[in-house]
C-alpha positions in Angstrom: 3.2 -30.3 7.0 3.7 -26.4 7.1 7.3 -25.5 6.3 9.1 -22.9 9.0 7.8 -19.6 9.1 11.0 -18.3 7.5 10.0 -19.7 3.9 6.9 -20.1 1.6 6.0 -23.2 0.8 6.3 -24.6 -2.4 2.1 -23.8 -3.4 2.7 -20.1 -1.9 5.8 -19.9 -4.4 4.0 -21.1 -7.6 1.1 -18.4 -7.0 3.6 -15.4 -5.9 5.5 -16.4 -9.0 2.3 -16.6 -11.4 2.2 -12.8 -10.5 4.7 -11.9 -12.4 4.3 -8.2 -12.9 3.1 -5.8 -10.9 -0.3 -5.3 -12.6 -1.1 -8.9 -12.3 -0.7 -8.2 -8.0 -2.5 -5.4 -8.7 -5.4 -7.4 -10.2 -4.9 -10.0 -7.6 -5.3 -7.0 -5.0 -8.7 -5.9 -6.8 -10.0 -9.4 -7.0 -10.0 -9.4 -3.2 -12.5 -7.9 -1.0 -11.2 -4.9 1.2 -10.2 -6.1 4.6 -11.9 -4.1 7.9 -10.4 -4.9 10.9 -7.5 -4.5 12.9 -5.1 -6.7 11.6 -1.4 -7.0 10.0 -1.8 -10.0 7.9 1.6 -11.3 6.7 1.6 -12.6 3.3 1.0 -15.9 3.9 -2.3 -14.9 6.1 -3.2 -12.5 3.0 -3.1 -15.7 0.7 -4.8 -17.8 3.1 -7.7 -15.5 3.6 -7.8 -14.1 0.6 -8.7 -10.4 1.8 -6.6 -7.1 3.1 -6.7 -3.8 4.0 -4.1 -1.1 2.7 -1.1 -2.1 4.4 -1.8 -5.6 4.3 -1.8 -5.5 0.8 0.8 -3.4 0.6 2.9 -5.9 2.4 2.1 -8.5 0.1 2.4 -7.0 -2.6 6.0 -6.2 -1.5 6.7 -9.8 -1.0 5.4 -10.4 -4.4 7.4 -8.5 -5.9 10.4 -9.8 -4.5 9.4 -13.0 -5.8 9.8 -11.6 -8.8 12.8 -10.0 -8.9 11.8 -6.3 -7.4 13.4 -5.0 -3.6 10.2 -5.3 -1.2 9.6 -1.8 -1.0 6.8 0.3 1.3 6.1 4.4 1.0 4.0 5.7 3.6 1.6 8.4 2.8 0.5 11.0 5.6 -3.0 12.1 5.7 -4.5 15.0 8.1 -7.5 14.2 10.0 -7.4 11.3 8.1 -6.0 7.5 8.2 -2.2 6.6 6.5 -2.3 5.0 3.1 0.7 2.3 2.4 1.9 1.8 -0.9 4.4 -0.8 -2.4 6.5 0.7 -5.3 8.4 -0.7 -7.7 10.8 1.0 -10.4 10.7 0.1 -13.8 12.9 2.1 -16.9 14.0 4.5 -14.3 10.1 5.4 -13.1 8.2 4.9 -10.0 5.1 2.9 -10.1 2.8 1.3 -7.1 0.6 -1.7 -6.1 -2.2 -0.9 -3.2 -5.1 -1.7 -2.6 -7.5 0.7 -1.1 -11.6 1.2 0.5 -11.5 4.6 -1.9 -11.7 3.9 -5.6 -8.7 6.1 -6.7 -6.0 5.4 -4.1 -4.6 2.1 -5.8 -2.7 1.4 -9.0 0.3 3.6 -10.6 1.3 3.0 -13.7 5.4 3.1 -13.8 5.8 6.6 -15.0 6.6 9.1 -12.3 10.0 10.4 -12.3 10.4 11.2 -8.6 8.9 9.4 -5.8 7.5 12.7 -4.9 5.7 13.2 -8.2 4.2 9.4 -7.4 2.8 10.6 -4.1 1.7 14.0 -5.5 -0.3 11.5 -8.3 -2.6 10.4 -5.1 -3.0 14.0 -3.9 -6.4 14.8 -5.9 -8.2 11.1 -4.6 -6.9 11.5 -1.0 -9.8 12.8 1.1 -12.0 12.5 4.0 -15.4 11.8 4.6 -15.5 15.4 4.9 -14.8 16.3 2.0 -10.8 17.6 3.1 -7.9 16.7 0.8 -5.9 15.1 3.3 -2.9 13.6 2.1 0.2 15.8 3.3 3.6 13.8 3.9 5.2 10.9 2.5 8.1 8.7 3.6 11.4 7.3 1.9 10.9 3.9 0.4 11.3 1.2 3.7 13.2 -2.2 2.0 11.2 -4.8 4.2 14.3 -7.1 3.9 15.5 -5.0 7.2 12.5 -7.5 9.2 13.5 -10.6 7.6 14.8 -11.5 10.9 11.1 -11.5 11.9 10.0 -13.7 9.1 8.2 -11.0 7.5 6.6 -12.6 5.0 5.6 -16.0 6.5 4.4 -15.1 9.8 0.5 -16.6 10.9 0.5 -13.5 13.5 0.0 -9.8 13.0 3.5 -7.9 11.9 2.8 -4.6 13.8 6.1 -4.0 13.9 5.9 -2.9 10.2 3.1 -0.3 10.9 4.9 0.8 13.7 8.3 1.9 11.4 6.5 3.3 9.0 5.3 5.8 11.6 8.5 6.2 12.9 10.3 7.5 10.4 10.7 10.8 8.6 7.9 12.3 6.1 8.4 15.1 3.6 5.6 17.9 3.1 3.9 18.0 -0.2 2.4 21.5 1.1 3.6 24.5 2.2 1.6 26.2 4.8 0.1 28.9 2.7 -0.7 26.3 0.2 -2.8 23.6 2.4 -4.6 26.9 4.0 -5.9 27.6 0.2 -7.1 24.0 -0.3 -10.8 23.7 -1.2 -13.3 21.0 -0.7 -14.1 18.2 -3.2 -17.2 18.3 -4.8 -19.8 15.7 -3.8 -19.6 13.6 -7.3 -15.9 13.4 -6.4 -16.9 11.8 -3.0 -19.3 10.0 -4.6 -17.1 8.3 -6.9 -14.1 7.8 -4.5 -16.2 5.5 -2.2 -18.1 3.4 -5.0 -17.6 0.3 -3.4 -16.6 1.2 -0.2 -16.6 -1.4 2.4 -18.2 0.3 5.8 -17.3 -0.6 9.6 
């Protein structure tokens, strides 16, 4: 019998604790196929269907690393003319690493090394682009603690947490460009492209 959706059961523990640093989420993450659809899987629904999209992932990996002795911590990153991108991050000897999953090649793993969270965004600017070719990525939010929605059972929930989504759009983003500097920006080249989407999961 399923335990109450405030708590994991005692299987979901075991695995969430056999990922006990954040590169074995990561490779849990990679291991997965990409998720297209328009859902907010919770963790448990990530580990029942064993698939996600970027912000599911992100979520679980969160709750992961809470299992494991990290805050649950999301940072939103802005794209123009182009789709979000939600990273969990994680500190570790006073740098900023991440855990994501991703439909472009480059837009996953950090290794724990950036001395600023703006520095770790920054680290995605050069991957982050359209099908156009555009570098996109522009803004990027404060860390959200997803203990604030632990009222909402988070974690454990068998429907979609929207509510999540709908923060992270709500909040503030800082510009990683100045005006002068995103008009100068060039297109990628097509081998660039090319590698980005190796593996891309289509609609």
């Amino acid at each position: 019998m399923r335990k109450p959706p405030d708590s994991f059961t005692a299987s979901e523990l075991r695995f969430l604790r056999s990922l006990s640093t954040p590169y074995k989420i990561q490779r849990f993450l990679d291991s997965i196929p990409y998720h297209v659809a328009g859902t907010a899987f919770s963790p448990r629904m990530v580990m029942e269907q064993r698939t996600a999209h970027c912000l599911e992932g992100a979520i679980f990996a969160a709750a992961a690393l809470r299992v494991n002795g990290h805050p649950p911590l999301l940072l939103d990153l802005e794209g123009k003319r182009d789709s979000d991108h939600v990273i969990a991050v994680f500190r570790e000897n006073s740098c900023w690493g991440a855990v994501a999953i991703s439909n472009f090649t480059g837009l996953r793993h950090r290794p724990p090394v950036y001395r600023s969270l703006r520095e770790l965004a920054m680290s995605y600017f050069n991957d982050y682009f359209n099908l156009r070719r555009q570098r996109s990525l522009r803004t990027f939010s404060q860390p959200v603690n997803l203990s604030r929605f632990d009222r909402l059972h988070w974690m454990t929930r068998e429907d979609n947490v929207w509510f999540i989504a709908e923060y992270l759009c709500d909040i503030p983003h800082t510009k990683l460009l100045t005006p002068k500097v995103e008009r100068a920006l060039t297109p990628i080249d097509k081998r660039t492209l090319a590698a980005g989407k190796l593996g891309m999961k289509k609609h």
